[in-house]
GUMAR-849491 format. One record per residue (C-alpha): residue in one letter; x negated, z negated, y. Coordinates in steps of 0.001 Angstrom, whole numbers, plus 500000, padded with zeros to 6 digits. Layout:
+------+--------+--------+--------+
! rest !     px !     pz !     py !
+------+--------+--------+--------+
!    A !      X !      Z !      Y !
...
+------+--------+--------+--------+
This chain:
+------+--------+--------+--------+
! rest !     px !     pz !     py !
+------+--------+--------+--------+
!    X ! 621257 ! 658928 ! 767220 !
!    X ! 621762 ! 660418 ! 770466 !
!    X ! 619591 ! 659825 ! 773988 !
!    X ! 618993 ! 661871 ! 777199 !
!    X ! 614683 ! 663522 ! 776791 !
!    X ! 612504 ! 663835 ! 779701 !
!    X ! 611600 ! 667238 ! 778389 !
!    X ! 611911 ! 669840 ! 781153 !
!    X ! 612079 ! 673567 ! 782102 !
!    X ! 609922 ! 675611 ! 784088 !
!    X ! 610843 ! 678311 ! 785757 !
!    X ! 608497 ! 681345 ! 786909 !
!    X ! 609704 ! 681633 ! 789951 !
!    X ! 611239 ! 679330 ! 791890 !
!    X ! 612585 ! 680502 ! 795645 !
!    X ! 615884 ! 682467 ! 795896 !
!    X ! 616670 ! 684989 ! 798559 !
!    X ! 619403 ! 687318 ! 799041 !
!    X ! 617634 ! 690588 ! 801095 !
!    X ! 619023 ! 693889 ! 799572 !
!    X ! 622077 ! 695627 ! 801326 !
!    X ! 624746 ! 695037 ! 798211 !
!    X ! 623674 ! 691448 ! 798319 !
!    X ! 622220 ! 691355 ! 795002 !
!    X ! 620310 ! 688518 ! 794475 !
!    X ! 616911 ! 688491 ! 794412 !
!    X ! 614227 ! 685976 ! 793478 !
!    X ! 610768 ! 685610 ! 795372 !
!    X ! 608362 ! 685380 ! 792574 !
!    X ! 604608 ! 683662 ! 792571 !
!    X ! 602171 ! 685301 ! 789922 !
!    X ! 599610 ! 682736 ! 789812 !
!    X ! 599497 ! 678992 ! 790932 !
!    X ! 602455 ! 677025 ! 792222 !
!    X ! 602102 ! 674048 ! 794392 !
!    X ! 604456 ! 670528 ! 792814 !
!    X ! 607403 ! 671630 ! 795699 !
!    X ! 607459 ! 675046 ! 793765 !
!    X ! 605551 ! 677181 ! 796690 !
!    X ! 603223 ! 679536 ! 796090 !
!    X ! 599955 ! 678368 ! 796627 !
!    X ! 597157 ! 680511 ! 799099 !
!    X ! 596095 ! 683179 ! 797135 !
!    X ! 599137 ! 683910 ! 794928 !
!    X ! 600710 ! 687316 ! 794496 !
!    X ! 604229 ! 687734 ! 795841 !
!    X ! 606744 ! 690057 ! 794684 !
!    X ! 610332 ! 690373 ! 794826 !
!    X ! 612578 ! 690854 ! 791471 !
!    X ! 615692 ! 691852 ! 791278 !
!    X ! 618429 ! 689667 ! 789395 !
!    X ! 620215 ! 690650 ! 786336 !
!    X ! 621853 ! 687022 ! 785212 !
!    X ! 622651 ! 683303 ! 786134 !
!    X ! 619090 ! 682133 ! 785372 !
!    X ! 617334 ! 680234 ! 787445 !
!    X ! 614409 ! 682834 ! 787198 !
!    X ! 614029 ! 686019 ! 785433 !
!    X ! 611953 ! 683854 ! 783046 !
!    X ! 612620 ! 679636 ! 782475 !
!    X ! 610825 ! 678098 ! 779789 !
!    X ! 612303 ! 674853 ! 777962 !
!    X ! 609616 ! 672345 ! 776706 !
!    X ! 608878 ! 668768 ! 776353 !
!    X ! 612150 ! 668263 ! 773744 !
!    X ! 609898 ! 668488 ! 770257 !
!    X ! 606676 ! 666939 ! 769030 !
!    X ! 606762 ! 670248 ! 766303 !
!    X ! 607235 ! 673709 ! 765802 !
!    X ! 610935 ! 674862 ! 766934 !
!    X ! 612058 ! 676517 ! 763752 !
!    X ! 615354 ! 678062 ! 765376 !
!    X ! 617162 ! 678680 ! 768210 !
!    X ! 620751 ! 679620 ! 768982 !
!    X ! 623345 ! 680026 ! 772070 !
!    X ! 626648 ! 678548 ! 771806 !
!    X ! 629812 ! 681064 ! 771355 !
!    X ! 630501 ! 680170 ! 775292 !
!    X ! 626987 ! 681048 ! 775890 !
!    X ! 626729 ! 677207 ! 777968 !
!    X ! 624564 ! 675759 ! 775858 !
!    X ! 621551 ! 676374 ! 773444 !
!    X ! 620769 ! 674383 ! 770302 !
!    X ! 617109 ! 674088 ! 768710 !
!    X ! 615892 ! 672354 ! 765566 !
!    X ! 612581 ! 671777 ! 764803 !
!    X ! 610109 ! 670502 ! 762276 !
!    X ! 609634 ! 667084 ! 763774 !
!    X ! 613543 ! 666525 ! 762502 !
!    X ! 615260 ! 666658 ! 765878 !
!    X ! 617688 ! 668637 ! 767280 !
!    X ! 617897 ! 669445 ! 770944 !
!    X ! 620860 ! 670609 ! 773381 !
!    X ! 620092 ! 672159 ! 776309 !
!    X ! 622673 ! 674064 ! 779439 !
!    X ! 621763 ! 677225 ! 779405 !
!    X ! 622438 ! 677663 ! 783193 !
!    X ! 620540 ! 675746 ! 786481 !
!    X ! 619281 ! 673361 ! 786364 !
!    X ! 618566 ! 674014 ! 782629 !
!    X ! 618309 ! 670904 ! 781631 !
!    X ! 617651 ! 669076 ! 777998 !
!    X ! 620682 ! 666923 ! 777724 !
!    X ! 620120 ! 665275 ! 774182 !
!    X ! 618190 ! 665113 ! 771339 !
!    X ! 619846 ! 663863 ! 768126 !
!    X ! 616772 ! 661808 ! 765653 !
!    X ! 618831 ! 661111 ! 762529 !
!    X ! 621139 ! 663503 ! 761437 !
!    X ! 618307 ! 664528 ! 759079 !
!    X ! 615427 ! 663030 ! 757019 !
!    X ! 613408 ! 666559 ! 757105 !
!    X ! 612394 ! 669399 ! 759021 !
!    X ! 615347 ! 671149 ! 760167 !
!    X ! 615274 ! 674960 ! 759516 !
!    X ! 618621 ! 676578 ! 760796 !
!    X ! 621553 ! 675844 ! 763106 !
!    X ! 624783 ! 677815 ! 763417 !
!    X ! 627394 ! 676404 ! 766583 !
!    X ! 631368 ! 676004 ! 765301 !
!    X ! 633566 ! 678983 ! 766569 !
!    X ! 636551 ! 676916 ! 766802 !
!    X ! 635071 ! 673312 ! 766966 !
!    X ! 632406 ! 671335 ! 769325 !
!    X ! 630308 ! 671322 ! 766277 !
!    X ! 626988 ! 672020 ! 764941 !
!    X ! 625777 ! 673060 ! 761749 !
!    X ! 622316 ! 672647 ! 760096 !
!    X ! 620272 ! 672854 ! 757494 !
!    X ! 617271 ! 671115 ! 756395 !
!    X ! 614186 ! 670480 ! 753938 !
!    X ! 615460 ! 667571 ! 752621 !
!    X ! 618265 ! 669924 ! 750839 !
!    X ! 621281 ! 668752 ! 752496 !
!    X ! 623463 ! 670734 ! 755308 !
!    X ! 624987 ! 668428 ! 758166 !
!    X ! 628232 ! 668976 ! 760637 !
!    X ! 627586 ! 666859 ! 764075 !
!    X ! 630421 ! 666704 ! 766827 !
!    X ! 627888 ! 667673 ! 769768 !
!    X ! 630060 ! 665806 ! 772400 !
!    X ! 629025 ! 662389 ! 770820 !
!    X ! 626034 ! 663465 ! 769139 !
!    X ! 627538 ! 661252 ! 765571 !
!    X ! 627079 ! 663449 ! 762434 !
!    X ! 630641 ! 664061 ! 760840 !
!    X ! 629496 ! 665238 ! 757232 !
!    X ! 626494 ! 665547 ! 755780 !
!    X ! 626679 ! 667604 ! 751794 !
!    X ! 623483 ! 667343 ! 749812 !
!    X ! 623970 ! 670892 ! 749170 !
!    X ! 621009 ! 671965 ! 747101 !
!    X ! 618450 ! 670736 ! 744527 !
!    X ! 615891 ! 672344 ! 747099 !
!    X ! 615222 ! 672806 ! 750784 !
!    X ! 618025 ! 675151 ! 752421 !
!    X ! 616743 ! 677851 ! 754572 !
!    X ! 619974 ! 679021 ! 755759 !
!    X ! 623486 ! 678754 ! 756913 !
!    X ! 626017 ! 680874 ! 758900 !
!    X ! 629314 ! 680230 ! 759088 !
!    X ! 632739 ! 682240 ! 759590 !
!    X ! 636710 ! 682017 ! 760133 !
!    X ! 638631 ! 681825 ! 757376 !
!    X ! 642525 ! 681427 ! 756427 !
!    X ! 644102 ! 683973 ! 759460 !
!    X ! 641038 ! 681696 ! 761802 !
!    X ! 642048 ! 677927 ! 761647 !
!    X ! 639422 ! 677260 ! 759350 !
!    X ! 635946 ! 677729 ! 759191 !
!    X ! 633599 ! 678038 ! 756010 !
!    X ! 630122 ! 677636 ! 755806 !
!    X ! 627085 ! 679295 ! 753482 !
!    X ! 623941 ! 678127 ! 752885 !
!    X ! 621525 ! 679361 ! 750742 !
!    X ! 618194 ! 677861 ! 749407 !
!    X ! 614922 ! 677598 ! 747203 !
!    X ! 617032 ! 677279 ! 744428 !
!    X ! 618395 ! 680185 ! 744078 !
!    X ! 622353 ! 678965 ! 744575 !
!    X ! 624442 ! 680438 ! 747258 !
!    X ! 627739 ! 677578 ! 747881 !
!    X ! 629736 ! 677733 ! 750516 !
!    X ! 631429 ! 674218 ! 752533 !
!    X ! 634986 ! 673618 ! 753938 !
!    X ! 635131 ! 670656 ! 756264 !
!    X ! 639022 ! 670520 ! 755939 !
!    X ! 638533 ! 669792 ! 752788 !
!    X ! 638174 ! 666336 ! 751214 !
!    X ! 635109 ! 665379 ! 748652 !
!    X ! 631549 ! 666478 ! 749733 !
!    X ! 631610 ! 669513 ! 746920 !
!    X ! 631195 ! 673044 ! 747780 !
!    X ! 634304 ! 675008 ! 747856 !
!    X ! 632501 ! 678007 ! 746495 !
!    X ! 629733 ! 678888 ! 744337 !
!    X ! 627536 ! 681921 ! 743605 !
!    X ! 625125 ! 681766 ! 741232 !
!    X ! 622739 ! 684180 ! 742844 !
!    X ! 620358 ! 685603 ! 740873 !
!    X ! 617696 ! 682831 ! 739736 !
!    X ! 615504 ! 683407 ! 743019 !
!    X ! 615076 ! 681407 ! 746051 !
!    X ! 617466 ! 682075 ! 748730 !
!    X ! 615941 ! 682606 ! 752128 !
!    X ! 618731 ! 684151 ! 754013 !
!    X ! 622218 ! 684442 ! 754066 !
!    X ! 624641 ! 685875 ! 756285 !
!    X ! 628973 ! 686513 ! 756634 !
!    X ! 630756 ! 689863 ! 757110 !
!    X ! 632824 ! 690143 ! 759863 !
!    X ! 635890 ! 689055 ! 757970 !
!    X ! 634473 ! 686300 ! 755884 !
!    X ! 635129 ! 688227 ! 752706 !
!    X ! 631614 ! 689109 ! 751826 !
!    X ! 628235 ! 687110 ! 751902 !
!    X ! 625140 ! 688756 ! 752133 !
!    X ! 621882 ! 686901 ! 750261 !
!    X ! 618304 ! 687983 ! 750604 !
!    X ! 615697 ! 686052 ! 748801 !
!    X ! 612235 ! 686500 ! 747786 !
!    X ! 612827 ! 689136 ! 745515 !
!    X ! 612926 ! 691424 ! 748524 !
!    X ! 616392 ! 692948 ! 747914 !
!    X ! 619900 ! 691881 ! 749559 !
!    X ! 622929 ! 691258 ! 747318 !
!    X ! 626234 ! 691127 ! 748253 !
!    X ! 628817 ! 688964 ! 747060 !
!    X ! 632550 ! 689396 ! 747028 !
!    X ! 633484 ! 685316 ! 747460 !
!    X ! 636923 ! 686163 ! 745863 !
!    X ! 635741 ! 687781 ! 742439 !
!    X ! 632313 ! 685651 ! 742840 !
!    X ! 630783 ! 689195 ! 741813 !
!    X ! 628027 ! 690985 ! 743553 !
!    X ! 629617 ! 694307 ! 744678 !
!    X ! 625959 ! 696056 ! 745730 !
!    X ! 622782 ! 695402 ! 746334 !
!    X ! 620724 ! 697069 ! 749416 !
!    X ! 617042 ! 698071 ! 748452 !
!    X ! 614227 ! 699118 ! 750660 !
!    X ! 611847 ! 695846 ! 751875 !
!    X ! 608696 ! 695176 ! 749840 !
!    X ! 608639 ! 691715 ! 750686 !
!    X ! 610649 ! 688825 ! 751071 !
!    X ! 614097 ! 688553 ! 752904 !
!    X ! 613599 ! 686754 ! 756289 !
!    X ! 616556 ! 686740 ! 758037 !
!    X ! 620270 ! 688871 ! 758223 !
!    X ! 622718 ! 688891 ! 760720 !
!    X ! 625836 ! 690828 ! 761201 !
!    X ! 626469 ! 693595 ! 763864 !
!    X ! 629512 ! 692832 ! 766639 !
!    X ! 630976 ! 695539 ! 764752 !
!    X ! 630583 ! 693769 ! 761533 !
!    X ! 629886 ! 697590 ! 760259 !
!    X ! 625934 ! 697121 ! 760144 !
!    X ! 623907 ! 694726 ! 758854 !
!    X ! 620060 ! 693853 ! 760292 !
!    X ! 617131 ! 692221 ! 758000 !
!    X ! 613975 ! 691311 ! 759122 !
!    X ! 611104 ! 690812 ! 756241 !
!    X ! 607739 ! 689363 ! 755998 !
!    X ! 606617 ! 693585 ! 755209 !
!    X ! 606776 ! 693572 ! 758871 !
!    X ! 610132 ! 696125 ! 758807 !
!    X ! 613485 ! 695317 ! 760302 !
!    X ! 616233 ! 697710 ! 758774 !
!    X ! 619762 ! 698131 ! 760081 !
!    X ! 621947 ! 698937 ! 757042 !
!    X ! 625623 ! 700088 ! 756491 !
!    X ! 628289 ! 698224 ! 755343 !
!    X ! 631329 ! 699607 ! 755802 !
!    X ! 633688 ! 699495 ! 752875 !
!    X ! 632986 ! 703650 ! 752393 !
!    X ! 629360 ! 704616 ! 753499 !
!    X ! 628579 ! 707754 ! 753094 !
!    X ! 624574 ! 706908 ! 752545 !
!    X ! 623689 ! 706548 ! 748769 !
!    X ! 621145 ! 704077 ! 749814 !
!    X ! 623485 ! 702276 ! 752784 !
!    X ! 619898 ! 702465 ! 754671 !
!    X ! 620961 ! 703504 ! 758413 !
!    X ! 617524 ! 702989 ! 760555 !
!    X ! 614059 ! 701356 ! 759684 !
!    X ! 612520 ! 699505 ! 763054 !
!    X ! 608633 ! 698885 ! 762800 !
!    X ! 606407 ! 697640 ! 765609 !
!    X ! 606884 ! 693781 ! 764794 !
!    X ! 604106 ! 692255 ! 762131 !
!    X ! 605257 ! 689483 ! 760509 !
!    X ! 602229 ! 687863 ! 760536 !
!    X ! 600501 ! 685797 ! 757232 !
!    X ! 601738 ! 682348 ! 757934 !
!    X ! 605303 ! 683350 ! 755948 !
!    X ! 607506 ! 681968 ! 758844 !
!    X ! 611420 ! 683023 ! 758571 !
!    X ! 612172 ! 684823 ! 761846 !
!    X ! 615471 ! 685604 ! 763068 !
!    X ! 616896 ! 688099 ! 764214 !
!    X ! 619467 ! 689174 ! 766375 !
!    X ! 621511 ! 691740 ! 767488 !
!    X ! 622765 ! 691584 ! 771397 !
!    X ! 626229 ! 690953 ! 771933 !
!    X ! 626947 ! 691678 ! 776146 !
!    X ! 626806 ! 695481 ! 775097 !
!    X ! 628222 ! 695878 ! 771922 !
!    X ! 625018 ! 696049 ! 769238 !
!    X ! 622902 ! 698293 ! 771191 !
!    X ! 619905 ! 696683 ! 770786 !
!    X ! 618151 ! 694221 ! 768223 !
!    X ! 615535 ! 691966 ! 768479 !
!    X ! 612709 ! 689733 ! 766050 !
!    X ! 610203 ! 687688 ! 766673 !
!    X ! 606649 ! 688522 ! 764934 !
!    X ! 603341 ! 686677 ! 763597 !
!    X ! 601720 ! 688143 ! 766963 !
!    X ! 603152 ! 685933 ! 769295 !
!    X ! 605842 ! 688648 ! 770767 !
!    X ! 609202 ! 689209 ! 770607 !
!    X ! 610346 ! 692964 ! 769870 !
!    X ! 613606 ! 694573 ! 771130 !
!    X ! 614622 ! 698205 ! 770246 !
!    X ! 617200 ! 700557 ! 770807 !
!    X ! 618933 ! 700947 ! 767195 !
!    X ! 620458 ! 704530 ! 767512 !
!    X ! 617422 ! 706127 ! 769212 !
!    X ! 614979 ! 703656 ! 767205 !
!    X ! 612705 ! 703320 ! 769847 !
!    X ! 610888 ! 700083 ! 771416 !
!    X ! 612921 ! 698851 ! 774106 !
!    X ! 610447 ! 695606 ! 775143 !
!    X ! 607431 ! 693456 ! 773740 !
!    X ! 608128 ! 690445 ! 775402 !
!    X ! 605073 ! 688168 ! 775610 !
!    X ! 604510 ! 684076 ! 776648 !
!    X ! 604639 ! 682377 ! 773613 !
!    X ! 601452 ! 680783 ! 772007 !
!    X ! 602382 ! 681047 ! 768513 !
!    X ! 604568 ! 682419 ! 766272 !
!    X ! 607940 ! 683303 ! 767448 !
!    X ! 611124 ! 681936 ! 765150 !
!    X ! 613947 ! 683317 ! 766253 !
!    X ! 615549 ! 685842 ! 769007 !
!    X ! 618739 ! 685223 ! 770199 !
!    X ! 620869 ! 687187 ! 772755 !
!    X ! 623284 ! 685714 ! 775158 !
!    X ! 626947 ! 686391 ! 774390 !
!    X ! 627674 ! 687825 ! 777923 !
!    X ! 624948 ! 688595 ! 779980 !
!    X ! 621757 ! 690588 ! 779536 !
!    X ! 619318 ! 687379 ! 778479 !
!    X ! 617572 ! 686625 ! 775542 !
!    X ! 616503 ! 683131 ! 773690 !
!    X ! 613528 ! 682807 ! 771662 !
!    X ! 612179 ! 679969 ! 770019 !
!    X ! 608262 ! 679227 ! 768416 !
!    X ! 605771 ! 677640 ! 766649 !
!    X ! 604522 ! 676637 ! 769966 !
!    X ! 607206 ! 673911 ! 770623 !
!    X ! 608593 ! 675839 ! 773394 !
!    X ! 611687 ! 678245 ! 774162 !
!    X ! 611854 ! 681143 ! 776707 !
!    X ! 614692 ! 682599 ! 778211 !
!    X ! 614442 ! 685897 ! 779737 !
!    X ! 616652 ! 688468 ! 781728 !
!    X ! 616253 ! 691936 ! 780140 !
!    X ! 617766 ! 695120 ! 781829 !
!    X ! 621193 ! 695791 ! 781448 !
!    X ! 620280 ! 699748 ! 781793 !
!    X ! 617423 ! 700161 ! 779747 !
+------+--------+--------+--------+
């Protein structure tokens, strides 16, 4: 089912002015109270910030969609649109761009708590995944799901997808708590997986495509990451270094490096090119994000408008961290959210990044191109 939500954004600031000699624009921004035309009330702090994206403000937030936690959070490959699932077993749409609006939420495409999404690089589709062990394809232009494949005998905490076949076709992975990693062809009749990897008897938490769809890489709660050549169906290494479980993986723009995030409150950047030259394949170890005790799967994210620089997670104290990978430092600790944060995600082209939380709400922020 598809229909238009009264759920709304906020921006931060809300008066645009153009006032600097290159005609950058600016935006006239109200710390404190806001009257209900979006004027600063008497009393409020004004200051002028310059503009580094299309946003409507240098911060919007997007609320009102779900009745529970937003469990993920994603941009579409155009960068257009966002997507957000949540626990309340909804999944919301939203324009990325003014005004920012919601502009559906689908109510049955699952029975469960949604956990992951992943958009279609070659299709207006969405993938999901979901506690009630099944992973769903919906065409978002009409909001009708298009296949759903009960895909696991347990919930499934994770799907990615990638091209396959020279890039007319697209598989999909998922991977959940029991322990099987299968991956789905939608060009293909029958609702049974195209591929199977029998993983290693552990639940799968996260899972995660090389760059050219040849390799998938599966962390679980045995705290290591395995990965799988899909041809031979054989595990060709396995990367060691978390002491706790696998929260989330993601492939660099690159595809050379590989990022983890974990509940021991580490996010490691590891490489994967066919030779490495690293015994261990461990390239940096990122700390300054605690993953907090309530065992939420975080994702993270590497940004994409400058090649990999930077990468980003969400943590148990309400915060989402972004560092500088080569120089390891802490780029940002982004505050706003009210509980834990589920996902980071950075905008394909321009300096912004999407987080989702536990909160119910989504924030999208302009970062600085030059820092």
């Amino acid at each position: 089912m598809i229909r238009k939500n009264e759920s709304s954004s906020t921006a931060l600031s809300k008066r645009a002015r153009v006032e600097d000699e290159d005609d950058t624009p600016t935006l006239t921004v109200a710390i404190g109270s806001t009257s209900s035309g979006g004027k600063p009330e008497a009393g409020a702090l004004i200051r002028t910030v310059k503009r580094t994206s299309g946003l409507e403000a240098p911060i919007v937030s997007l609320s009102g969609a779900h009745g529970g936690e937003i469990l993920g959070s994603r941009f579409s490959p155009d960068g257009n649109m966002i997507g957000a699932v949540s626990a309340d077993k909804t999944i919301s749409l939203w324009k990325t761009y003014p005004p920012h609006t919601n502009t559906a939420l689908l109510t049955s495409i699952h029975k469960s708590a949604i956990l992951d999404l992943q958009f279609s690089l070659i299709r207006p589709h969405l993938y999901t995944c979901s506690a009630d062990f099944t992973v769903a394809i919906t065409d978002i232009t009409t909001g009708v799901r298009q296949r759903k494949y009960l895909a696991h005998d347990g919930v499934v905490n994770s799907i990615d997808r990638a091209r396959s076949g020279g890039g007319g076709r697209e598989l999909v992975v998922s991977g959940g708590d029991d322990g099987v990693v299968r991956c789905w062809d939608q060009d293909v009749e029958g609702k049974r997986a195209v591929i199977e990897l029998e993983g290693n008897g552990v639940p799968t938490t996260a899972v995660c495509w090389s760059g050219d769809g040849a390799q998938v890489f599966v962390g679980g709660i045995d705290n290591e990451i395995q990965v799988y050549d899909i041809r031979k169906k054989a595990i060709l290494y396995t990367l060691q270094g978390h002491t706790d479980t696998i929260a989330s993986l993601a492939i660099s723009p690159s595809s050379h490096h590989l990022l983890s995030s974990s509940f021991d409150s580490t996010v490691r950047v590891w490489d994967v090119k066919p030779f490495s030259v690293s015994p261990t394949r461990e390239h940096r170890v990122l700390t300054g994000a605690p993953a907090g005790f309530e065992s939420t799967l975080s994702r993270a994210a590497w940004s994409l408008d400058d090649g990999g620089r930077r990468v980003a997670v969400g943590g148990g104290d309400r915060t989402v961290t972004i560092w500088d990978v080569e120089k390891g430092n802490v780029l940002y600790k982004l505050p706003g959210h009210r509980g834990t944060v589920t996902s980071a995600s950075f905008h394909p082209k321009e300096p912004i990044i999407l987080t989702s939380s536990t909160d119910s709400t989504m924030l999208l922020g302009e970062i600085d191109p030059s820092t």
